[in-house]
C-alpha positions in Angstrom: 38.7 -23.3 -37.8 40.0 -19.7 -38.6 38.1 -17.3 -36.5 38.2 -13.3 -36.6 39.6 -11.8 -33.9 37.0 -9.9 -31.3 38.7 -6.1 -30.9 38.9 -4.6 -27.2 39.5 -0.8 -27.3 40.2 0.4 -23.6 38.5 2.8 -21.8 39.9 3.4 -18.7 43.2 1.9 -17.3 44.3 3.3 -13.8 45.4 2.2 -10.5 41.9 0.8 -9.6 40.3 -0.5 -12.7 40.6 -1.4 -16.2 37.9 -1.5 -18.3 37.8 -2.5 -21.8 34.8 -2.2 -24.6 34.9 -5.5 -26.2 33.3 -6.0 -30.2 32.7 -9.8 -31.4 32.3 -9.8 -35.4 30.1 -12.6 -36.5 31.8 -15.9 -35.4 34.2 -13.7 -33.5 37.0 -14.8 -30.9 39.0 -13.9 -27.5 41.4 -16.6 -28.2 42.4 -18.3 -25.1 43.5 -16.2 -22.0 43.2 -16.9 -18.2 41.8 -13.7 -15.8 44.4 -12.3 -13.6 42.0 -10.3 -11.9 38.1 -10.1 -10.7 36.0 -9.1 -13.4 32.4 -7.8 -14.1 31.2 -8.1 -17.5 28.2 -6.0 -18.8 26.3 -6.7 -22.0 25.8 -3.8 -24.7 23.9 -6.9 -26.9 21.5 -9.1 -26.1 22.4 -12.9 -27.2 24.3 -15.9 -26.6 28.2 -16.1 -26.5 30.2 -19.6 -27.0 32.5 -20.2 -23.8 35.1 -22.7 -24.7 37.0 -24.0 -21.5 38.9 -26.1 -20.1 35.7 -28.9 -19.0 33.9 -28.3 -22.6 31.5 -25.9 -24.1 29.1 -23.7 -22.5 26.9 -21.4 -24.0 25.9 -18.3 -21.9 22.7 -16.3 -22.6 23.1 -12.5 -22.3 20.9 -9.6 -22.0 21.8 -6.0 -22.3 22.4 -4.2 -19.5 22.4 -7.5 -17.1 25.5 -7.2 -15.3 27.6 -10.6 -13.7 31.0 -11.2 -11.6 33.2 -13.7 -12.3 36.7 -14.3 -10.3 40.5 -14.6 -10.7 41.9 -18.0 -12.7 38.7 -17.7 -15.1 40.3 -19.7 -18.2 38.7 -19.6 -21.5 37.7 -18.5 -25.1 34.9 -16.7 -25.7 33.2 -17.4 -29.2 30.7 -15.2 -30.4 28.1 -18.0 -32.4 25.8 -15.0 -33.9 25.3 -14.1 -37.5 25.5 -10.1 -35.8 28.2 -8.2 -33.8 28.1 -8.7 -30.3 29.6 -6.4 -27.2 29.9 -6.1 -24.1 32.0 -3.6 -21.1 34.3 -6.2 -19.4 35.3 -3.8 -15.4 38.6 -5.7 -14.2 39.3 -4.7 -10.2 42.7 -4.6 -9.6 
C-alpha cells in the first residue's frame, strides 16, 4: 500500500544536535531508516503511531509532551494509523 510521505522540517542542525519537527498526514509514513545516532522523541499529539520493524508490528501509545530515549541501530518505519495529523520533536545527540 501507497502511503503519504510524513514531512520533517529541521529546526536546529549544529555540532551538538539535530532536531527535526516531524508531521504524519493521516495514514502517514517515515519509510524505513535505521538511527545513526541517540535520539529523544517528544510528542506535540497525543495518539498511537504504527512502528513497523524488523521482529513485527508494534504499536506505541503517545501523549503530548511525554518525552522517551531510544538508542543508535533503532531500525524501523513509523506509520501514523490515525484518521488526524500527528507530530512530534525528534532531538538526535550527535
Amino acid at each position: 500500500m501507497l502511503r503519504p510521505a510524513a514531512i520533517p522540517t529541521v529546526q536546529l542542525d549544529n555540532e551538538v544536535v539535530k532536531v527535526t519537527e516531524w508531521r504524519f498526514p493521516p495514514g502517514g509514513e517515515t519509510g524505513w531508516h535505521r538511527h545513526e545516532m541517540r535520539y529523544v522523541v517528544v510528542p506535540q499529539t497525543t495518539g498511537p503511531l504504527l512502528l513497523d520493524t524488523p521482529e513485527g508490528e508494534i504499536t506505541s501509545q503517545l501523549t503530548t509532551g511525554v518525552a522517551y530515549y531510544r538508542p543508535v541501530g533503532i531500525e524501523h518505519n513509523v506509520i501514523n494509523p490515525s484518521d488526524h495529523e500527528f507530530v512530534f520533536v525528534e532531538i538526535e545527540i550527535k
